[in-house]
Rosetta silent file (secondary structure, phi, psi, omega in degrees, C-alpha in Angstrom):
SEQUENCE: XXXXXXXXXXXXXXXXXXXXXXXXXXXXXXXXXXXXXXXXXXXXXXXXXXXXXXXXXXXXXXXXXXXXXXXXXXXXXXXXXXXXXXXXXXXXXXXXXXXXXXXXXXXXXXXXXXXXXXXXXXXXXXXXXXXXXXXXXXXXXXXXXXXXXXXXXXXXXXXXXXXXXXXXXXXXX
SCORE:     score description
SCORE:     0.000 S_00000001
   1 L     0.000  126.688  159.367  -45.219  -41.896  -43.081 S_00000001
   2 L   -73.743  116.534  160.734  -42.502  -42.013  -40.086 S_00000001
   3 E  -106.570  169.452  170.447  -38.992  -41.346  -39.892 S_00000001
   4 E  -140.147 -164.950  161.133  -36.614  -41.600  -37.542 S_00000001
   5 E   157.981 -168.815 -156.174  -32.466  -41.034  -37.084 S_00000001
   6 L   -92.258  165.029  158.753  -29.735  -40.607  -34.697 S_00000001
   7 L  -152.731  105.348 -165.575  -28.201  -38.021  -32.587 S_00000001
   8 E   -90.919   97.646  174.430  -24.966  -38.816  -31.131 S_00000001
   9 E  -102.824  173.067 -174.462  -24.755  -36.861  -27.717 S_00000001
  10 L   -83.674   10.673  143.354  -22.442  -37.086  -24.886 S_00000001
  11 L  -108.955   17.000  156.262  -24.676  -39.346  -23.052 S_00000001
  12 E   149.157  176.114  168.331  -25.401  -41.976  -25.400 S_00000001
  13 E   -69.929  113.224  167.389  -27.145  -42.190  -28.767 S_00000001
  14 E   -93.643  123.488 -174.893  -30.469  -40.712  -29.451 S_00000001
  15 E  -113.323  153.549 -177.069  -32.997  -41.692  -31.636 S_00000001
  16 E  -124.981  164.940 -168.902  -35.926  -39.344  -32.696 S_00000001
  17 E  -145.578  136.457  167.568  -39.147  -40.478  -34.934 S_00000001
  18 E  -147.139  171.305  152.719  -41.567  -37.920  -36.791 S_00000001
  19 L   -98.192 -138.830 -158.826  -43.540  -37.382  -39.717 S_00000001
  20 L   -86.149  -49.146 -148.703  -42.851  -34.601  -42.327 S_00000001
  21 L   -78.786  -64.181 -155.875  -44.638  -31.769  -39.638 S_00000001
  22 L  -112.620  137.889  161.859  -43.883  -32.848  -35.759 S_00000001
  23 E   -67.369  103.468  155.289  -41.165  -34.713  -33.548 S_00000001
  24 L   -47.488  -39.724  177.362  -42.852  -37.774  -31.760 S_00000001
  25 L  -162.568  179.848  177.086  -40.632  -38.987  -30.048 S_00000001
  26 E   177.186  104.380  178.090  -37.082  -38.913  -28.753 S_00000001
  27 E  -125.686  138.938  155.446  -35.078  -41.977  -26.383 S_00000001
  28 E   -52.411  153.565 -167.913  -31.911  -42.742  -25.651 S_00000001
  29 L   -66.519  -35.108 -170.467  -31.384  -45.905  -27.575 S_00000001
  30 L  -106.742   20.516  165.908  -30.815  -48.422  -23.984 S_00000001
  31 L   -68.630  160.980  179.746  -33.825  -46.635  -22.126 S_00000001
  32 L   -98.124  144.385 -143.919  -36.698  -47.964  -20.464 S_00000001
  33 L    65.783   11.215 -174.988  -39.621  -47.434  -22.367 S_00000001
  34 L   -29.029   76.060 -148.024  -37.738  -47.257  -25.551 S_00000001
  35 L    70.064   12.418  171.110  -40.404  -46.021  -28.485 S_00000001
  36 L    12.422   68.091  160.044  -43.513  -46.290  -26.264 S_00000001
  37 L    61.932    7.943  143.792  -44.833  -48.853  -29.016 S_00000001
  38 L   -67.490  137.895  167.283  -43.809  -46.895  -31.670 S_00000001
  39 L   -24.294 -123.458  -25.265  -42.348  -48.738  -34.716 S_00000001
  40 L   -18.866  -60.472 -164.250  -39.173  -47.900  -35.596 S_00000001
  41 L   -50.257  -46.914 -141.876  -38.891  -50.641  -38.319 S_00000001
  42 L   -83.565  -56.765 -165.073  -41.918  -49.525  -40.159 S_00000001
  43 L   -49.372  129.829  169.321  -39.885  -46.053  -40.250 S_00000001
  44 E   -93.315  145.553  176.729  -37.708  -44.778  -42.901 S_00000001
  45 E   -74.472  148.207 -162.971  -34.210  -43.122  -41.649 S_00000001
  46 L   176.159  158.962 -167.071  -34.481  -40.032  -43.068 S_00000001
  47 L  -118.011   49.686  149.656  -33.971  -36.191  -41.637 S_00000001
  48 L   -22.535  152.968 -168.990  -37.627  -34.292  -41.958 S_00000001
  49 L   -63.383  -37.725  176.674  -37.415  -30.694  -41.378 S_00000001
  50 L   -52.970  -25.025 -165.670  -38.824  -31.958  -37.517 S_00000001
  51 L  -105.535   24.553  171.941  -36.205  -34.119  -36.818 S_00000001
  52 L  -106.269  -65.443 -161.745  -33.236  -31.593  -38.456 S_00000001
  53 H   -32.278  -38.488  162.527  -34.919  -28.882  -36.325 S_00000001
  54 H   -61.243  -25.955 -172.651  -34.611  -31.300  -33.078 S_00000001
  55 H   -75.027  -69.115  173.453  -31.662  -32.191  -34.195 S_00000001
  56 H   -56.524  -55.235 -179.246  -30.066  -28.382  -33.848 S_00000001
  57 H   -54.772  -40.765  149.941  -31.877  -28.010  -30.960 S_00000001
  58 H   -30.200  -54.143 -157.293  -29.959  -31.099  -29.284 S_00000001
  59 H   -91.932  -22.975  177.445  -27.166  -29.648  -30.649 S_00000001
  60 H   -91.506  -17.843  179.014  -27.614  -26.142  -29.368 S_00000001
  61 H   -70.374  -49.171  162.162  -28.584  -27.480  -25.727 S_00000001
  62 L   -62.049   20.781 -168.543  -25.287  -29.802  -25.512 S_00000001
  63 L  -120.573   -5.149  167.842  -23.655  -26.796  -26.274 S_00000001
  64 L    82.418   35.331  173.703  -24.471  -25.632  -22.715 S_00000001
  65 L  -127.644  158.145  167.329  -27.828  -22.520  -24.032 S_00000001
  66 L  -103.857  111.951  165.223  -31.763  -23.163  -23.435 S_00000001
  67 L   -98.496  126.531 -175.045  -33.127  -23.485  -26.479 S_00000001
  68 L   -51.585  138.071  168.355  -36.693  -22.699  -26.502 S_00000001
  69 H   -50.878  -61.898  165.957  -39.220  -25.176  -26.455 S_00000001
  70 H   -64.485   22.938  167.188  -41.628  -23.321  -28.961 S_00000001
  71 H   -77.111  -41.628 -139.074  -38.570  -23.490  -31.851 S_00000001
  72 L  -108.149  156.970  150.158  -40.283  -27.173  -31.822 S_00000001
  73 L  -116.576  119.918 -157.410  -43.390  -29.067  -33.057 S_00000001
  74 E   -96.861  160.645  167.709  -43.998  -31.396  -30.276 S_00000001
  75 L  -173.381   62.707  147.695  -47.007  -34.299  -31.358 S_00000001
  76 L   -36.529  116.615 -163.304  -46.815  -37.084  -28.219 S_00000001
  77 L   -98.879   63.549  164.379  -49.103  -39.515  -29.126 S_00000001
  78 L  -101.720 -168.362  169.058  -50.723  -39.654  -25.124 S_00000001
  79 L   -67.894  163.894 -177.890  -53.616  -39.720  -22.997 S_00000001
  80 H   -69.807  -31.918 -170.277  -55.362  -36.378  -22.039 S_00000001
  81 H   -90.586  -22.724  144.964  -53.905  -36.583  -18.732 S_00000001
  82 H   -51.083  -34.825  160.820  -50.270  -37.150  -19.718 S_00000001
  83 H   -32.711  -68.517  170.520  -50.899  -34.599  -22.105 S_00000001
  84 H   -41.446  -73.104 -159.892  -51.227  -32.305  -19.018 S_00000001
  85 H   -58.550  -19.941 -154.469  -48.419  -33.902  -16.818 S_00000001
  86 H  -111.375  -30.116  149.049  -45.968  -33.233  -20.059 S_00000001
  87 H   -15.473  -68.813  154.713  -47.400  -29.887  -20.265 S_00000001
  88 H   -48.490  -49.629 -168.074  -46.434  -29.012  -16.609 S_00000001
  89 H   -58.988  -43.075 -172.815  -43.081  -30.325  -17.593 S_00000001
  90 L   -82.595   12.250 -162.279  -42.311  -27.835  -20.340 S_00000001
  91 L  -118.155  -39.446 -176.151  -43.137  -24.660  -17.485 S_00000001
  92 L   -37.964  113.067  179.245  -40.148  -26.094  -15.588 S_00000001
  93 L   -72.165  150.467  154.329  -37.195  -23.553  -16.208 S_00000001
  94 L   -31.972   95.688 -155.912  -33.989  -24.459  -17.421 S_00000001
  95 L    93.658  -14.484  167.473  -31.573  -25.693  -14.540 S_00000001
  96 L  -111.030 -166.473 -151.060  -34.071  -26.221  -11.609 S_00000001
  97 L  -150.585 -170.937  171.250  -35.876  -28.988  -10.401 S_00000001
  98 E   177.155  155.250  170.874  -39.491  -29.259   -8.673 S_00000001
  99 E   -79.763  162.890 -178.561  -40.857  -32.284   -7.374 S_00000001
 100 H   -75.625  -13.651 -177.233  -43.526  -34.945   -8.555 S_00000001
 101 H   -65.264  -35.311 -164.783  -46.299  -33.335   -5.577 S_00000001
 102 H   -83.400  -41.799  174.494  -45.462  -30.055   -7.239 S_00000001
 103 H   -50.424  -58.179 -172.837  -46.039  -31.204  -10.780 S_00000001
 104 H   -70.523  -27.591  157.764  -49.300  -33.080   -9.593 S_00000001
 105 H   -81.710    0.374 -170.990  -50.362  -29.792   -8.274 S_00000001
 106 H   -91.235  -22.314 -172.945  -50.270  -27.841  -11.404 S_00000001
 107 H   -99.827   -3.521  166.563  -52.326  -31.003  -12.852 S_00000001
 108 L  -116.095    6.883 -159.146  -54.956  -31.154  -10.383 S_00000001
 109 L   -49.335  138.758 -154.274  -55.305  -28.068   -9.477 S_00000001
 110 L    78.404  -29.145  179.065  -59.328  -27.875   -7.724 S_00000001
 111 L   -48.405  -69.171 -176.309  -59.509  -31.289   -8.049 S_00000001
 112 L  -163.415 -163.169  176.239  -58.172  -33.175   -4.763 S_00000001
 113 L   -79.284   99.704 -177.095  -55.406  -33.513   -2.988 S_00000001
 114 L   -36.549  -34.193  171.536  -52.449  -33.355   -5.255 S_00000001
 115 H   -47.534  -44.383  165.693  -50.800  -36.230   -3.004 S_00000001
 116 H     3.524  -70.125 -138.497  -53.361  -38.050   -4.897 S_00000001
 117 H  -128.040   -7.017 -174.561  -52.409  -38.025   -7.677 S_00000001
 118 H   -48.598  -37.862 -171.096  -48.423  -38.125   -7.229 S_00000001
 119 H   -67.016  -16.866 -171.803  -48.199  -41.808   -8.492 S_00000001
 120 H   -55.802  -41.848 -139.778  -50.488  -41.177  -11.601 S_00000001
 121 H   -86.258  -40.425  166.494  -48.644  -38.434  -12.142 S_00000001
 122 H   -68.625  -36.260  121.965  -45.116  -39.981  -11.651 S_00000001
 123 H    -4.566  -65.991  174.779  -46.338  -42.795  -14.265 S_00000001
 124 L   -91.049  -10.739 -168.008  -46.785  -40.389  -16.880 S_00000001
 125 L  -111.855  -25.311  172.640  -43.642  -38.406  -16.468 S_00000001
 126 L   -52.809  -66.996 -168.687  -41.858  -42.243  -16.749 S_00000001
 127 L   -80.633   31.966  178.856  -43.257  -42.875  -20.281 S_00000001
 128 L   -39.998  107.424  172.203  -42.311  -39.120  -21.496 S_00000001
 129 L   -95.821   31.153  164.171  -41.827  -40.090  -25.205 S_00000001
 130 E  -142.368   52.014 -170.605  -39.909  -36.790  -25.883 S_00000001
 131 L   -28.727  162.505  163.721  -37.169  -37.159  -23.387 S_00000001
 132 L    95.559  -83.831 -157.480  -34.596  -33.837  -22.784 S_00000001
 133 L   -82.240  -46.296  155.709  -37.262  -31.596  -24.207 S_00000001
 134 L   -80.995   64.751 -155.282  -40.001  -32.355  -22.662 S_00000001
 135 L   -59.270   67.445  158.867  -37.474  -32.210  -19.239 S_00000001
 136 H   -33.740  -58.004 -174.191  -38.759  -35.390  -17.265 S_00000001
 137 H   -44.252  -33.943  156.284  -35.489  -34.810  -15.931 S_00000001
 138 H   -79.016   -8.621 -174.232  -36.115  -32.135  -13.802 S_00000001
 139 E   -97.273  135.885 -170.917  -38.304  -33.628  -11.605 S_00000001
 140 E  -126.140 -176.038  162.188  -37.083  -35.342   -8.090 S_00000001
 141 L   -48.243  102.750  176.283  -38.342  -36.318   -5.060 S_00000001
 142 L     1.240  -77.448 -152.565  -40.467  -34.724   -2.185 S_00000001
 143 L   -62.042  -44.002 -154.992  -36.975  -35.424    0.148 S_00000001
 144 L   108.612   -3.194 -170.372  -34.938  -33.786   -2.741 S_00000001
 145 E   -94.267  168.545 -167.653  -33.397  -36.826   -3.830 S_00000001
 146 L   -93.713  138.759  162.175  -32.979  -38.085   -8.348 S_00000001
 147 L  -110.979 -148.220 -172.197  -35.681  -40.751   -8.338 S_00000001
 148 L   -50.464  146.755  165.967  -36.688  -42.861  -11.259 S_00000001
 149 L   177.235  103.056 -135.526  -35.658  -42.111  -15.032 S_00000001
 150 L   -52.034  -24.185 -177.542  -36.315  -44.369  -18.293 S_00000001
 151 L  -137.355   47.717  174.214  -33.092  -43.191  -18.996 S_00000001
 152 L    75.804  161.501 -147.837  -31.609  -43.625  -16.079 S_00000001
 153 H   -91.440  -17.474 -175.371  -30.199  -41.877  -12.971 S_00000001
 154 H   -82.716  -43.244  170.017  -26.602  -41.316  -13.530 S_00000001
 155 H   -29.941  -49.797 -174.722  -28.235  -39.594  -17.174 S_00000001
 156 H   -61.018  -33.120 -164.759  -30.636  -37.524  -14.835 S_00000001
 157 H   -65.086  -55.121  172.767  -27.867  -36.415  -12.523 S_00000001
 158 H   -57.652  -14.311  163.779  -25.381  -35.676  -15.690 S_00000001
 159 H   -75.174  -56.397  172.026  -28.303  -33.685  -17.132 S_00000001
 160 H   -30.969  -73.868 -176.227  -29.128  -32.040  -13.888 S_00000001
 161 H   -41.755  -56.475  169.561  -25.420  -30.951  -13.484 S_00000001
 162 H   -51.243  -40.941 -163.903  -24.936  -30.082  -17.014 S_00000001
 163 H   -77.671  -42.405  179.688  -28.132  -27.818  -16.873 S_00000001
 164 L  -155.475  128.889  179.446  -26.724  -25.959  -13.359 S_00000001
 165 L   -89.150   -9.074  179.877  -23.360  -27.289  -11.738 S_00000001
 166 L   -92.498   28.391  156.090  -24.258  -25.449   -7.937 S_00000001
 167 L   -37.786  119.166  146.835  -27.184  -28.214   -8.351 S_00000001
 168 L   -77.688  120.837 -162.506  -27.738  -29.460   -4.837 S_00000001
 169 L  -140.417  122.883 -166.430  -28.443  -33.093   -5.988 S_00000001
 170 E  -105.062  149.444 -179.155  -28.800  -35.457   -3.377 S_00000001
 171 L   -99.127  163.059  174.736  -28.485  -39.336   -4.926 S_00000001
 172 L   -47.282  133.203  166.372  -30.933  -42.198   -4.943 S_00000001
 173 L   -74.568    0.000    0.000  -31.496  -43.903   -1.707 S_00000001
C-alpha cells in the first residue's frame, strides 16, 4: 500500500509517496518527470511515519540547517546504475556544487573515461525521484553554469542560493 501528501514550501507544493517503511518519492507538483510512473491515484493521502519524518525534514531544511540524510529511509525504485548516480548525489555537501564529469567520475571510477559517461549520467540525475534530498540540485555544468532541472532552473538557483548566498552561480546560457 502507497501513500502520498503535500508539503507546502516556499517554492511550490510538494508531493511525497511511500509505504508504511520508506519515502519513494518526492516532486514538486509542476515538474518534469512528475512521479516517474508512479501512481498517485492508486495512493491513499495519508501521513506514514516516512512521509511525517520527510515531512520535518523539509521543514527543518527550509528553515535554513542540513538535516542529515541518514534521519531518512530512502527506497527509489531505479536501475543499478541510477542507484549509483543518486548515491554520488547524497556525498555532495550541503551548499556546494560539483559538476556532472565529477559525478560521472565517482560512478565510473576504473571503468573509462568519465566524459563517457557524462550524458548517462546526466539522464539519471534528471529523473531523481527524491528531489531536495537526494540534491540533484547541486550539480552544474563543466563551464560552471545551472543546467537542466525537472524542477526547473529558477528552483535550482533559489535552492542553490538558499543553501549558500556567496554562491557564485553563473545562469543558463
Amino acid at each position: 500500500m502507497n501513500y502520498y501528501n503535500t508539503f507546502a514550501s516556499p517554492l511550490g507544493t510538494i508531493y511525497l509517496l511511500s509505504d508504511h517503511q520508506a519515502l519513494q518519492g518526492l516532486w514538486f507538483s509542476d515538474q518534469k518527470y512528475f512521479t516517474a510512473d508512479h501512481q498517485l491515484k492508486s495512493a491513499i493521502n495519508g501521513e506514514p511515519s516516512a512521509i511525517l519524518t520527510a515531512k520535518n525534514w523539509l521543514e527543518t531544511y527550509f528553515a535554513g540547517k542540513d538535516p542529515a540524510i541518514a534521519t531518512l529511509k530512502l527506497a527509489p525504485t531505479v536501475s543499478p546504475f541510477q542507484r549509483q548516480v543518486l548515491n554520488a548525489l547524497t556525498m555532495i555537501p550541503y551548499g556546494q556544487t560539483v559538476t556532472y564529469q565529477e559525478v560521472a567520475a565517482k560512478v565510473v571510477t576504473g571503468k573509462s573515461d568519465p566524459r563517457n559517461y557524462a550524458r548517462a549520467v546526466a539522464n539519471a540525475i534528471a529523473h531523481n525521484p527524491i528531489t531536495i534530498i537526494i540534491p540533484c540540485h547541486r550539480v552544474i555544468g563543466t563551464n560552471g553554469r545551472l543546467t537542466g532541472y525537472a524542477g526547473g532552473i529558477s528552483r535550482k538557483k533559489a535552492l542553490l542560493k538558499f543553501e549558500n548566498p556567496f554562491l557564485n552561480i553563473k545562469d543558463q546560457l
